[in-house]
Structure formats: structure tokens, C-alpha cells
C-alpha positions, 0 to 999 in steps of 0.5 A, a space after each residue: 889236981 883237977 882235970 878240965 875237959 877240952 871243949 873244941 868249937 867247931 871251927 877248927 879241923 884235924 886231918 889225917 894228912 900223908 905224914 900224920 895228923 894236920 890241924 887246920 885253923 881257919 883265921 879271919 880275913 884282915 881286910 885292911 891288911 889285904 887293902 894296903 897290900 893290893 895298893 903296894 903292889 900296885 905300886 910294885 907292879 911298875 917297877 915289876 913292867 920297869 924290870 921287864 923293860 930292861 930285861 927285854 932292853 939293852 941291859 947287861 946279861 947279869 942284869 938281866 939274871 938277877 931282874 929275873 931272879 927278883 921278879 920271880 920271887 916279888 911276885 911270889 910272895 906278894 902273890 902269897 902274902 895277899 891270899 893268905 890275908 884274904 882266905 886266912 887259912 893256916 896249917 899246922 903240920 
């Protein structure tokens, strides 16, 4: 059996995080990717100003909770999903 060297290139870190060893991975940005996203939610974000409208309307109070229920996570993750795209950076714990 042959043994092969592991070369690391460089571009990659291992961190020593509070529950062990991180490997951090640096990815290229996709920039159409990110693009596209910035238009959907765009587009997102009137019906997003249209949800606020009824939330501070005359909406029913079930309503009114999931609206908010829902803005708070779009907007999480469409928040989440354009900087990970952008900067690229992924952890593997």
C-alpha cells in the first residue's frame, strides 16, 4: 500500500473553535446567483411593503400574526441566502 502526502493549498483554515477543531472553506463568490437574488427579492420586497400594509390595516389579528410570522422569516433568509452568495464562506464544524 502506498501512502500519499496530503498537500493543503492554502486556501482553506483550521481553527481551533470552543467545541473543537473548525475547518473553514473560503467559496467563490456566484455573482449570477447573487443577481438574480437581489432582483427576486426585489420583487419580494412589495409584497413584503403589501403585508406591512395589512398588518398596520384593518386585517383580522390571525392575520396580522402569520404576516408577521412570515415577514420575519422571508426576510431572514433571503437576507441569509444573498450574503452567503456573496462572501461565500462555509464552516464545517
Amino acid at each position: 500500500m502506498s501512502k500519499t502526502a496530503f498537500a493543503p493549498r492554502g486556501d482553506w483554515a483550521l481553527d481551533a473553535g470552543p467545541d473543537g477543531p473548525r475547518v473553514a472553506i473560503p467559496t467563490r463568490p456566484v455573482w449570477f446567483v447573487s443577481a438574480f437574488l437581489l432582483v427576486w427579492l426585489g420583487g419580494w420586497s412589495a409584497g413584503e411593503a403589501s403585508a406591512l400594509g395589512q398588518v398596520f390595516g384593518n386585517a383580522p389579528l390571525f392575520v396580522k400574526a402569520f404576516l408577521l410570522f412570515w415577514l420575519a422569516g422571508w426576510t431572514a433568509g433571503g437576507l441569509a441566502d444573498v450574503l452567503v452568495s456573496r462572501f461565500g464562506l462555509r464552516r464545517a464544524d
